[in-house]
C-alpha positions, 0 to 999 in steps of 0.5 A: 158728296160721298166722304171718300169723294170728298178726300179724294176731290180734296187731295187733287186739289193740294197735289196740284194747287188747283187755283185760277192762277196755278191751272197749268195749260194743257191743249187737247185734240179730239173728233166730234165721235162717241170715244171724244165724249169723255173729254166733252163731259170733263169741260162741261162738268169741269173736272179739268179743273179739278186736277189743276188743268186748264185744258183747250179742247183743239177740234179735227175732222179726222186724223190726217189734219191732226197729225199735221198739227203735231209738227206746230205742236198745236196740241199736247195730248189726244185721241184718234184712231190707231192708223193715224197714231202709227203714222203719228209715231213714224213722222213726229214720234207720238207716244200712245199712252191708251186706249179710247174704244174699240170702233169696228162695229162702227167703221163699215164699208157701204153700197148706195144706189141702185146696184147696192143689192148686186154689191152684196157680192163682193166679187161684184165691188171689181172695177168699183170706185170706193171712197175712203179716207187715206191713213185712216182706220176706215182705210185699214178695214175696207182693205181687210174687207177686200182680203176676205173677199179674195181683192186687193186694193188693185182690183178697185179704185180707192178714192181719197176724201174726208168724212163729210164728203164721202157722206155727200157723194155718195148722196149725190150718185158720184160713187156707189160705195164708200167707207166711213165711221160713225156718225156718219155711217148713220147719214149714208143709212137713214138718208141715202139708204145706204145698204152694210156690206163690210165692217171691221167685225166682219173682217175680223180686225180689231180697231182700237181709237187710241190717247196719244202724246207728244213724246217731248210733252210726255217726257217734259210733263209726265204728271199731267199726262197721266191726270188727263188719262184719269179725267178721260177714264172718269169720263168712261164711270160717269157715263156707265153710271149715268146712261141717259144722261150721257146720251143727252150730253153726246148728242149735245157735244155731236149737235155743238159740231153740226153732227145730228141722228135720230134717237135710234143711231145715238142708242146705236153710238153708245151700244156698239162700242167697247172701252175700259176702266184703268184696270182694264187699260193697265191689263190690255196694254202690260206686257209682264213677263210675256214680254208683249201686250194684247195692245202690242198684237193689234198694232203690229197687224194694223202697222203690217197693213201701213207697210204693206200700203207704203204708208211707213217704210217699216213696222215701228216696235211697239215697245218703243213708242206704246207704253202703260207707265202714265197709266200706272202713275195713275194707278199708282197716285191715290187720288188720281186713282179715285179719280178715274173711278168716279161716277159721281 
C-alpha cells in the first residue's frame, strides 16, 4: 500500500474506532443497477469496515417499494432515482445529499411486435397501451417523450407495472410498448427484439439516480452520512482505475439479484452513464453566490413534471431538502477526503 494510503487507511480507523465491537450500524438501501456498484464493491471489499460501518445493504426492485419502507424506517441512507426522491421529500422529508449517475441514455421507451416498425412514428403511439413504472424516472421521460412528439399522456394508455413485468409483457404480446431502465432494457432487445424509440436523451431531460437520507437520521448522525458519501465516491475511483475488473464484480452483483446479459450489454452499463468524483459533486450541487445549483435546475423540472402528473401538489424548494454540506464534511475530514479518491 502506497504510504499515503496507508496514513490515510490509519487515520479512519482512530477517528472512527473501527473495531468488531465499535462498528456503528448503519441500514443501505439500493437497486440491483449499475449506480448501486459502488455500494456492492464496498461490501465485497470491506471498506465499510474501514470507516467504522457495519452496513446492511436493504435491496428493492424499484423506487415505490423503497419510499414505502422510509416510513418503518427500514433504511437510513440511499440511492434511487430522482422522481421517487421527489416523492420521498414530499411524503416522509427525505434529504438528497448526492448525486449517483446521470441514467438518460438508459431509460428508453420500446416498440415490440409486429407494429415496432410503424411505432417509429410517434404519431402512430395514439390510442397505444404503453407500460411504465409510476413515480419512477422512466415515468418522468415516456412523458417527456410524449411532449416532443406533440402527445400528452391523455392521448395513450399508461399502464403501471414493476420492471420485470414490463419485461415479461411485452415478451408475451399483452403490449407493444413499454418504458424501462437498464438492465432490463437489454432483455426487451436481445430477447424480445425490442426496437428504441424514445430516451431520455432523445427527449432532452436530465436524469440523475441520486444518494438520499432520512432527514432525522441526517440530523442525528451527520459524520456517518458523510463517511457512506466517501465509501460510495471510492467506489466510483476503484473502478475508473480498475475497468475490467469492475465489470466482472457488476456482473457478479447483477447475477447475485437473478439479472444476466451478454458481454456486450455489461460494456453497454458502464459505457452510457455519467458519475462524478467529490469535486465534481460539490461543483453540481453548490449554489454559491448565484444562489442555486445545476442540481437545483434538474429538480425543478423533474418536480414540475410530479405536479404536473398529481403526484405532489407543490414543487418542494430544492434549498430546503437538497443540500451539499455532508459532501463538504468529506471534503472537509482529510482522511475521508483520501478516502473518496482511492483506487487502490
Amino acid at each position: 500500500m502506497h504510504v499515503r494510503s496507508l496514513f490515510a487507511a490509519l487515520a479512519l480507523l482512530c477517528a472512527s474506532g473501527a473495531s468488531a465491537q465499535t462498528l456503528e450500524k448503519v441500514n443501505i438501501s439500493y437497486q440491483p443497477g449499475y449506480w448501486a456498484l459502488p455500494l456492492h464493491i464496498a461490501g465485497e471489499k470491506g471498506w465499510w469496515k474501514e470507516v467504522g460501518l457495519d452496513a446492511k445493504p436493504v435491496m428493492f426492485a424499484a423506487g415505490a417499494a423503497q419510499i414505502a419502507a422510509v416510513g418503518a424506517k427500514s433504511w437510513d441512507i440511499g440511492g434511487m432515482g430522482i422522481v421517487p426522491a421527489i416523492l420521498g421529500n414530499v411524503r416522509f422529508d427525505l434529504k438528497m445529499v448526492g448525486l449517483a449517475t446521470e441514467e438518460g441514455g438508459v431509460n428508453t421507451l420500446y416498440a415490440t411486435g409486429a407494429s415496432a416498425q410503424k411505432m417509429k412514428t410517434p404519431a402512430n403511439w395514439r390510442g397505444e397501451k404503453i407500460l411504465v413504472t409510476t413515480n419512477s424516472n422512466g415515468d418522468y421521460i415516456v412523458q417527456s417523450c410524449l411532449k416532443k412528439a406533440g402527445l400528452d399522456k391523455k392521448d395513450v394508455q399508461l399502464v403501471n407495472m414493476a420492471p420485470a413485468q414490463i419485461v415479461t409483457t411485452l415478451a408475451g404480446g399483452q403490449a407493444n410498448l413499454g418504458i424501462t431502465w437498464a438492465p432490463h432494457i437489454y432483455a426487451i432487445e436481445k430477447q424480445i427484439g425490442g426496437v428504441p424509440l424514445c430516451s431520455g436523451r432523445d427527449a432532452g431531460v436530465f436524469v440523475p439516480n441520486v444518494l438520499v437520507a432520512r432527514s432525522d437520521y441526517a440530523r442525528e448522525h451527520p459524520e456517518t452520512v458523510a463517511k457512506v458519501l466517501a465509501v460510495y465516491l471510492r467506489g466510483w475511483s476503484w473502478a475508473k482505475a480498475h475497468p475490467d475488473e469492475a465489470r466482472e464484480m457488476l456482473r457478479g452483483f447483477f447475477q447475485a439479484n437473478g439479472v444476466y446479459f451478454d458481454e456486450d450489454s455489461l460494456r453497454r452499463e458502464v459505457a452510457e452513464r455519467t458519475h462524478y468524483d467529490l469535486d465534481d459533486e460539490l461543483r453540481l450541487m453548490g449554489r454559491g453566490q448565484a444562489g442555486a445549483s445545476d442540481a437545483d435546475q434538474w429538480i425543478r423540472d423533474v418536480a414540475g413534471f410530479m405536479q404536473a402528473n398529481g403526484s405532489i401538489p407543490k414543487v418542494p424548494e430544492p434549498a430546503g431538502w437538497v443540500t451539499d454540506e455532508y459532501l463538504k464534511q468529506a471534503k472537509d475530514d482529510t482522511a475521508l477526503a483520501g478516502f473518496a479518491a482511492r483506487g487502490d
